[in-house]
N, C-alpha and C positions, 0 to 999 in steps of 0.2 A: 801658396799663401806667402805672402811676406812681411817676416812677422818683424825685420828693421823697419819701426814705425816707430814715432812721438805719436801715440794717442790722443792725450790730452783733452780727457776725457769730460774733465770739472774743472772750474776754476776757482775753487775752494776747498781745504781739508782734503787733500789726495797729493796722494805720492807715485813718479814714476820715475822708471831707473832702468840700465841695461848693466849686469855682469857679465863683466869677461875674464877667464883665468887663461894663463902662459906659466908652462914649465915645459921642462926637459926632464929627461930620464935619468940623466948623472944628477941630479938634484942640486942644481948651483944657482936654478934660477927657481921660484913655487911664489906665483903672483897671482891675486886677483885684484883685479880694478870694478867699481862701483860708481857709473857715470850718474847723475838722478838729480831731481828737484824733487822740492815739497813746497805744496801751495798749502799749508797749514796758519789758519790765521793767526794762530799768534805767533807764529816763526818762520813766514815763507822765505824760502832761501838754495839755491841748487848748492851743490854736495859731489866732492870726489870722495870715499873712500877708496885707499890702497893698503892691502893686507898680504904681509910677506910673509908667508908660511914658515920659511927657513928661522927669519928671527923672532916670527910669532910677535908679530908687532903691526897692529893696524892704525892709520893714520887720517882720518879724520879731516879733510880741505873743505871749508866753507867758502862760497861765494854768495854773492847777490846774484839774483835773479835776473840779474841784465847779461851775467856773463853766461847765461845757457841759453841756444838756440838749438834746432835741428833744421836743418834747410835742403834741400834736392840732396839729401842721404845721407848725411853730415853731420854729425853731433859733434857740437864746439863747446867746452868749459874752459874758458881763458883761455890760459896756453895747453889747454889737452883737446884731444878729437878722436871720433872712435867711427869709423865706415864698416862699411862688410869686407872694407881690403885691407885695411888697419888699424892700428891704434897708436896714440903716443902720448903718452906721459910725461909734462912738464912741472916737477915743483921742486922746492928746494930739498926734498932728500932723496926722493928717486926722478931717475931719466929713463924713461923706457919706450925704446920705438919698433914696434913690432907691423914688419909684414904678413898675412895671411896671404899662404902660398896656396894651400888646401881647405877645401871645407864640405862635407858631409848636414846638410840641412836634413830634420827630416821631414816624409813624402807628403806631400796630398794637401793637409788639413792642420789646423791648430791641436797639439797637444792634451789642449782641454778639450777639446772636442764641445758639442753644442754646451758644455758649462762655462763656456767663453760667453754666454749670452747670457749667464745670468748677471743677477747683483751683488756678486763673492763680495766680501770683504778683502780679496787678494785674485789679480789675474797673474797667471805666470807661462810667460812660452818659449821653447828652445828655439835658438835659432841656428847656432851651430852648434849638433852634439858631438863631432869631430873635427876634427882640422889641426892645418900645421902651421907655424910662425916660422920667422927668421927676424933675429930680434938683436935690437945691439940694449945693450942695460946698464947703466950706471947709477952708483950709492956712493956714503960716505968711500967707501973701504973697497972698490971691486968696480973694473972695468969689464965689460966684457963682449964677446959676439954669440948667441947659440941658436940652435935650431931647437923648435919644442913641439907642445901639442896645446891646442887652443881649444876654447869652448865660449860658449856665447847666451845667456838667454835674457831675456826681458821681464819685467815683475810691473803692475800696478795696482792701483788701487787705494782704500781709505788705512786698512792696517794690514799687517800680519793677522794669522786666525790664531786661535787663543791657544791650539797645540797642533804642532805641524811635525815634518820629517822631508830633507831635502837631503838628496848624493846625488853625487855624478861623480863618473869616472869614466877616462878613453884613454886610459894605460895600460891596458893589459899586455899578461906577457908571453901569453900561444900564441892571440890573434889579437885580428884586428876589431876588436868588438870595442863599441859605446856604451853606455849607460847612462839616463836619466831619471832618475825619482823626485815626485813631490807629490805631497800631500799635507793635508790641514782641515782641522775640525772645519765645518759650514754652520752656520746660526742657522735654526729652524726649527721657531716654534719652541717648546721645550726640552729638546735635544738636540745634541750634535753630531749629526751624521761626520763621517771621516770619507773625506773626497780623495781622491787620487789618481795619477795616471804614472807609467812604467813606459820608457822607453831602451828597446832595447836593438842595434842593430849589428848583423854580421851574416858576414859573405853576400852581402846586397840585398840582404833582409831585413825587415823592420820589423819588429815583436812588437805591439803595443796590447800593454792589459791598464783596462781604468773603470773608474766607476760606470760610463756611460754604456761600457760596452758587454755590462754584466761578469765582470771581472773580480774576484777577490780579493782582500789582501790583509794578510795577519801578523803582528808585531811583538814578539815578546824578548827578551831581556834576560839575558844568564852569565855571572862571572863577567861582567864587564864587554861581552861581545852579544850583541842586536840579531835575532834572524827575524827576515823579512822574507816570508811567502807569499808568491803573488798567484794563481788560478784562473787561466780561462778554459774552460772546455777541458781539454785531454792535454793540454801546457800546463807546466808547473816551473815557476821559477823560483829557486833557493837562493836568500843571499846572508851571507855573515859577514855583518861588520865588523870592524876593530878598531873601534874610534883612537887618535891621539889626543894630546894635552888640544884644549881647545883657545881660542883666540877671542876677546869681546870686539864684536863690531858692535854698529846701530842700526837700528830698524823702526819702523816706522809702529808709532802703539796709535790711537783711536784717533780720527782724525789727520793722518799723515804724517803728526808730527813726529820727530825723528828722536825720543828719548827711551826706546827700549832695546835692551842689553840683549845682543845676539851673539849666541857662543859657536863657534867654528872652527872647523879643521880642514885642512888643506892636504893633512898624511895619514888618513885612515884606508886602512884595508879592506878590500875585499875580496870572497871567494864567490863566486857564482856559479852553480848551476842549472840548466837549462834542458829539462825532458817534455817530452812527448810520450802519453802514457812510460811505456818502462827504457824505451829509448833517449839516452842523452847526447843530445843536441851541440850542446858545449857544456865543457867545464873550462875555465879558469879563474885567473886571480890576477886585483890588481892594488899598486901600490897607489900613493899620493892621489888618495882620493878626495872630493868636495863631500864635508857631511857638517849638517845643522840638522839636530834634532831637539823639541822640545815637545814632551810625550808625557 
């Protein structure tokens, strides 16, 4: 599957957008870019968000709707473009041109699995849960060249769900493991089921637990750190988060448009553990992690 695609599903009231993060492990560089339009009528308009983890500062680029295209693979916002082989960033506070040397897509099939065919109020799919940049970066304050680690996924749809939970992380520090989480309430009827899918890969395996595949997952909240347990069969996956100070971005509320207040972090932790019945699988932990939760 290939999930670098413009949609473009509706031409009204819907929003689509591709994230991509670039850091390094000496933490000099903790970026994420937010390429996206919103065909929302009373505001249609494409959109750079850039969010710098280090100064906790996200920045906001509007444009008209003339300056985004996607074309034979290509996504163009003015002077920004984002391929499966790169990215570059032109505005007047940050410069950022990143190669993708590496990248780890995962196997088979769409994330969501057959919930890609529903009517969510949000579609969301990885497209690279690993990979690696070589990046030149400039700011007011800091020139620089580094080598980092890259991730990539794609979001559409009319809104955000009314309470969701998103991490990624592919920092770890035994192995070379990935991580993807997302989930969010689904409208139905007079209750909100809680949808979900877990991707998890290491040593050339892919873990996937999610709603479709009769997979659990339970959420609760202690002294300021989150554990998430996920269950398929005789797998059990532990994770403690450790959120930091979080950052406001925007997101799209009812209809596409782009006036709800999303809070994010770019340096939260986490521990992860990984059994099969009593055998575990993997343990580690990883720093500068991607987490939005609103639960």
């Amino acid at each position: 599957m290939n999930a670098f695609l413009f949609q473009n599903l509706r031409d009204t009231n819907y929003f689509e957008g591709f994230y991509v993060r670039f850091f390094d492990r000496e933490h000099t560089v903790n970026i994420a870019c937010i390429f996206a339009v919103t065909f929302n009528e009373e505001d249609p308009h494409a959109f750079l968000q850039v969010f710098d983890g280090l100064k906790r500062e996200n920045r906001y680029h509007r444009y008209p709707l003339s300056a985004f295209s996607f074309e034979n693979g290509v996504l163009t916002l003015e002077n920004n473009t984002l391929t499966t082989k790169g990215m570059k960033i032109d505005t007047e506070t940050c410069k950022l041109s990143v190669e993708f040397t590496k990248k780890t897509s995962p196997p088979h099939k769409s994330a969501m699995g057959f919930l890609r065919k529903f009517p969510l109020q949000c579609h969301q799919d990885v497209i690279f849960i690993n990979g690696e940049g070589e990046a030149t970066f400039q700011r007011e304050d800091m020139s620089l060249k580094v080598r980092g680690k890259v991730y990539m996924e794609t979001t559409y749809g009319k809104s955000f769900p009314r309470r969701w939970l998103w991490l990624q992380a592919n920092a770890f520090k035994a192995s070379n493991a990935s991580l993807s989480v997302a989930g969010g309430s689904v409208p139905f009827l007079c209750f909100q089921p809680f949808a979900f899918f877990v991707l998890l890969t290491h040593k050339n395996k892919t873990y996937r637990f999610a709603t479709y595949n009769a997979s659990t997952l339970k959420i609760s909240q202690e002294h300021g750190t989150m554990k998430v347990t996920v269950r398929k069969g005789r797998l059990r996956l532990e994770l403690f988060v450790s959120p930091s100070q979080a950052t406001t971005l925007l997101g799209p509320s009812d209809d596409g448009k782009m006036d709800r207040e999303v809070y994010e972090t770019l340096d939260a932790k986490v521990a992860l553990t990984l059994k099969k019945g009593s055998t575990i699988l993997l343990e580690d932990k990883a720093e500068h992690a991607g987490l939005e939760w609103m639960l």
